[in-house]
Legacy VTK file of the C-alpha trace (Angstrom):
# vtk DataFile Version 3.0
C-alpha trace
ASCII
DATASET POLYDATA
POINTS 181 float
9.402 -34.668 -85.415
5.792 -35.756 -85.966
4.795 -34.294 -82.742
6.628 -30.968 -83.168
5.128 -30.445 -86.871
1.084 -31.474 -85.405
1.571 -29.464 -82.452
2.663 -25.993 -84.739
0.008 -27.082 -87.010
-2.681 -26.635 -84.361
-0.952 -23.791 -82.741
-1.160 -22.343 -86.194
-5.230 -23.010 -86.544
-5.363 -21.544 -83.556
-3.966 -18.262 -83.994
-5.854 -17.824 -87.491
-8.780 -18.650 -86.138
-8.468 -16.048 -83.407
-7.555 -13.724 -86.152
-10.396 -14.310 -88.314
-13.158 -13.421 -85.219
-14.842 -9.915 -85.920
-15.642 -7.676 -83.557
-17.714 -4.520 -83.501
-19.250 -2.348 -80.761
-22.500 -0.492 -80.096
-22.944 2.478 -78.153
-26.186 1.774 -76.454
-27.069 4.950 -74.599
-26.051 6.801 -78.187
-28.775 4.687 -80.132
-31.476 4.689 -77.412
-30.659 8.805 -77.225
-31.633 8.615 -80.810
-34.968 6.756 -80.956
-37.972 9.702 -80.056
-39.982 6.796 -78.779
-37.386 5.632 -76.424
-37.295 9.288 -75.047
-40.571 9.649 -74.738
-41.205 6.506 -72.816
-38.619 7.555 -70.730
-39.973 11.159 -70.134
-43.385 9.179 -69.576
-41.839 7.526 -66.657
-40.100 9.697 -65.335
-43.142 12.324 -64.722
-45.016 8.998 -63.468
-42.509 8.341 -60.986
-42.227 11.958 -59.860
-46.210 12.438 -59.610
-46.230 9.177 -57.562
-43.632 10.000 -55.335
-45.335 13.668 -54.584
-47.702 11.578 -53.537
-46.108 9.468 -51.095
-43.941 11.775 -49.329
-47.617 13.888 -48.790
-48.872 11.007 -47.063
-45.732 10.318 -44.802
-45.275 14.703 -44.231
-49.496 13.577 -43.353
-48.170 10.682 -40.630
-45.277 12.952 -39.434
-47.920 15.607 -38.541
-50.120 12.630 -36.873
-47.651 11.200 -34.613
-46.542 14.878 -33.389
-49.922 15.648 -32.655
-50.461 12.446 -30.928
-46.708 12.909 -28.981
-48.167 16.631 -28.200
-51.909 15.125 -26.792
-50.491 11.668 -25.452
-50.122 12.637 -21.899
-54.043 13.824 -21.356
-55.551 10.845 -23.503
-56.327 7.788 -21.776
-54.649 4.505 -22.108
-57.191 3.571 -24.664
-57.545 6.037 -27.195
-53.980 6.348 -27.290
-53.464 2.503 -28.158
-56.642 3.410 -30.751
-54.222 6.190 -32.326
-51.033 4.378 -32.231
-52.855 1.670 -34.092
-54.415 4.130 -36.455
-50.431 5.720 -37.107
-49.261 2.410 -37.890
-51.939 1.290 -40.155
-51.905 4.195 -42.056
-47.708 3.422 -41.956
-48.079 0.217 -43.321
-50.826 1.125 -46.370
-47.796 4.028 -47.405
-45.455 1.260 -47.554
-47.604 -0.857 -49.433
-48.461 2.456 -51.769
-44.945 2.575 -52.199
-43.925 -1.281 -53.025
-47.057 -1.453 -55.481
-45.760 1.820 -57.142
-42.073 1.507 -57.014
-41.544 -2.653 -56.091
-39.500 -4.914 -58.562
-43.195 -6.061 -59.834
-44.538 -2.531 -59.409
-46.455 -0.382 -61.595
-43.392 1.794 -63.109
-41.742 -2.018 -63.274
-44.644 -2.795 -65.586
-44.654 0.341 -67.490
-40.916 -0.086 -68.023
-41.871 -3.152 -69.394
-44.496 -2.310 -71.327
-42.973 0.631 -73.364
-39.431 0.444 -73.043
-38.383 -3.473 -73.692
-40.383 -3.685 -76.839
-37.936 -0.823 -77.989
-34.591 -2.469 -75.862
-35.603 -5.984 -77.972
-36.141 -4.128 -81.258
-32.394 -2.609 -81.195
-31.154 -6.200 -79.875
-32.291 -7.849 -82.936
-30.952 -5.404 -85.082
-27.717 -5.936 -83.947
-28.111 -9.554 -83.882
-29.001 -9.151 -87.645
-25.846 -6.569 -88.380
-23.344 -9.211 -86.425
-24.641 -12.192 -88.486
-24.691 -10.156 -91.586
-21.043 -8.622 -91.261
-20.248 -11.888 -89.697
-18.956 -10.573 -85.864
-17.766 -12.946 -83.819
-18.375 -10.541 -80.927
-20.210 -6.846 -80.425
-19.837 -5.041 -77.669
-22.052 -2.582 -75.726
-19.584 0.492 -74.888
-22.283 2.035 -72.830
-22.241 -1.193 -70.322
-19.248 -0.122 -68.347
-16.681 -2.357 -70.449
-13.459 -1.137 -69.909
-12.380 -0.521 -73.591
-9.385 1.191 -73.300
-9.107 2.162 -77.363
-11.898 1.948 -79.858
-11.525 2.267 -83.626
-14.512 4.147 -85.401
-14.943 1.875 -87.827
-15.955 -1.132 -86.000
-18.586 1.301 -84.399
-22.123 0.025 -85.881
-23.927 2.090 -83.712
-25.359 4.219 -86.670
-25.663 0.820 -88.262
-28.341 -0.548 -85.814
-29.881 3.195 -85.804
-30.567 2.377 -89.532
-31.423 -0.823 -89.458
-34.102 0.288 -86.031
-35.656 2.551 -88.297
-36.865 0.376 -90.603
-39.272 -0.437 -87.588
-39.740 2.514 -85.578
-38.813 6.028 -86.264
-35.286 7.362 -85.017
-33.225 10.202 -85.925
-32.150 10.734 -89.386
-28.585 9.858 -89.458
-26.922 13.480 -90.272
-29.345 15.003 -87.264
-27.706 12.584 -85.031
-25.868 14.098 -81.858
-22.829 12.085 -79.574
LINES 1 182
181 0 1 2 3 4 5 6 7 8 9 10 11 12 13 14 15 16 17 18 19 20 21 22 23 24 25 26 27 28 29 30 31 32 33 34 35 36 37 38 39 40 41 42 43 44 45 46 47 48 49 50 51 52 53 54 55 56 57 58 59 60 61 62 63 64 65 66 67 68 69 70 71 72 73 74 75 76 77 78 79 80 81 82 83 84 85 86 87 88 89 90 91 92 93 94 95 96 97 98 99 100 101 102 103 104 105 106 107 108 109 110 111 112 113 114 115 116 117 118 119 120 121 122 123 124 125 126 127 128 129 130 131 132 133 134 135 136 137 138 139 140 141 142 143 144 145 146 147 148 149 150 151 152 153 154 155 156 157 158 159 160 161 162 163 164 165 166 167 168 169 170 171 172 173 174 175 176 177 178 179 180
């Protein structure tokens, strides 16, 4: 009997504890949408990448025009000057590639002006939601923008505008009636 009345006991914790976690979601895209500064450091990077990438495919349609010229003279030069232009094609291969690694690379230059402008912005909105979970006291917040699979939302656990707010004590973000979905 003993056993029986300790083991609904705990089974009994159990399921009010589970019942007393919070939970809450964010939309993430929807408050990053809404911070100007977030937009324009993405607009910023965007025309970065773009100008850089004009610039790279220039240099390759540059090589492509090389090696047909050298495919269209290769038969008249001598064994020499066409090992000197071969050389010179690859060389100039390799310094696009590097072009493109030091631009583009996962310790690149856009890397490290993502980095630069962005994160300060991504860690701002983190800690506002860390400060609106331990405030409301939420177990767990979701992102809904991260690919979970949630199936139903309610509204009302959506602090979304809540972090906006809280954000724009810090930086400026869209006033919460002017705010679009």
């Amino acid at each position: 009997m003993k056993k029986i009345t300790l083991t609904l006991t705990i089974i009994l914790l159990m399921v009010l504890g589970a019942n007393a976690q919070r939970y809450a979601y964010v939309d993430s895209e929807y408050i990053l949408s809404n911070i100007p500064e977030y937009n324009d450091a993405q607009d910023y990077l965007n025309d970065l990448s773009v100008t850089w990438q004009s610039e790279i495919e220039a240099k390759f349609a540059e090589i492509s025009r090389l090696y047909e010229n050298f495919q269209n003279e290769a038969v008249l030069l001598p064994q020499e000057l066409r090992n000197k232009r071969e050389a010179e094609i690859v060389s100039k291969e390799q310094q696009i590639h590097e072009l493109q690694q030091s631009k583009f690379g996962s310790e690149g230059e856009l890397d490290q002006k993502r980095k630069e402008l962005v994160q300060p912005i991504q860690e701002k909105v983190y800690n506002a939601i860390s400060k609106i979970a331990v405030e409301k006291n939420y177990g767990f917040v979701f992102d809904k923008a991260a690919g979970l699979s949630i199936l139903y939302t309610d509204p009302s656990l959506d602090i979304s505008d809540d972090v906006l707010d809280e954000v724009g004590t810090l930086i400026q973000t869209v006033r919460r009636e002017d705010r679009k979905r």
